[in-house]
C-alpha angles and dihedrals in degrees: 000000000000109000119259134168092237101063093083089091097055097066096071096044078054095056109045083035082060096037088054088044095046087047096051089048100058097037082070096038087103090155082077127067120247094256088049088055102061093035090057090034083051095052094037090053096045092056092041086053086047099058090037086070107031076062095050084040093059093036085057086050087053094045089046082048092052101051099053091053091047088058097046098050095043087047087052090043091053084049094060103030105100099040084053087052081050095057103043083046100055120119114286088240091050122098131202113285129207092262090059095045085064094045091045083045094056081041095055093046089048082055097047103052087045087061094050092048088048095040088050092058097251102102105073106248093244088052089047086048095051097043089050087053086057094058093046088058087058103048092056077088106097095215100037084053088050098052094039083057088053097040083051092052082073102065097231107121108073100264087304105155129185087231086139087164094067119069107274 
C-alpha cells in the first residue's frame, strides 16, 4: 500500500471487516468443540489485532516521516523562493547569470531528493502533485528549462526526469 495520508481511516475498517470474518469462520467451524472454538477465535483475533496494528503503527512512522520531510523541503524551498522569483522574473533580454546557475542548482537537488522520497513511497501523491506543479512552473523558462535538461544529462538527481507530460 503507498503511503498516503488518508489511509489512516482504513485500518479500522480492516480490523472490525477480519473480526466479523474470523467470527463467521469459526461459528461454522462444527467439526470443534465449543471451548476449541474460542480458544482458536481468541488467538485468531489477537493476531489479527496484532497485525492490524503493526500495520497502523508503521502507517503513524510514515506519517511522522512524512512530516518532517514536508517541513524541510518546504523551509529549503522558502529559502530559495525569492531568488527563484528573481530569476523567472528577470528581463526577457537577460540570460542566466553564474549566480543562478548556484541557486537553480540547489533548486534542482531539492527536486531531486523530493522525487526519490515520492518515488520511495514516503511523500503523500497529492504533495508530490503540488510540488511537480511547481517545477513545471519553472521550467516554463526556456532557458531554465534548458539548463535543468543539461544539469539532468548528468545523472545526479535521483532518476528525476523533466517528463512533465506523464502523471507525476
Amino acid at each position: 500500500m503507498r503511503f498516503d495520508l488518508r489511509h489512516r481511516t482504513t485500518f479500522p475498517l480492516i480490523f472490525v471487516v477480519g473480526c466479523v470474518v474470523a467470527l463467521l469462520v469459526f461459528f461454522f467451524l462444527s467439526f470443534l468443540s465449543t471451548t476449541e472454538r474460542l480458544t482458536t477465535a481468541i488467538t485468531v483475533l489477537t493476531a489479527w489485532g496484532g497485525v492490524t496494528g503493526f500495520l497502523y503503527a508503521k502507517h503513524a512512522q510514515e506519517t511522522q516521516l512524512f512530516r518532517e520531510l514536508f517541513r524541510e523541503f518546504n523551509a529549503r524551498y522558502d529559502n530559495l523562493n525569492d531568488r527563484l522569483n528573481e530569476i523567472w522574473n528577470r528581463p526577457a533580454d537577460q540570460s542566466l547569470k553564474d549566480t543562478d546557475h548556484g541557486v537553480l542548482c540547489d533548486y534542482f537537488n531539492l527536486c531531486g531528493e523530493e522525487h526519490m522520497y515520492a518515488t520511495a513511497g514516503y511523500i503523500d501523491p497529492r504533495v508530490w502533485l503540488a510540488w511537480h506543479n511547481g517545477m513545471r512552473y519553472f521550467a516554463q523558462d526556456p532557458e531554465i528549462l534548458d539548463f535543468w535538461n543539461r544539469e539532468l544529462k548528468q545523472n545526479s538527481y535521483y532518476g528525476f526526469t523533466l517528463d512533465f507530460n506523464r502523471n507525476a
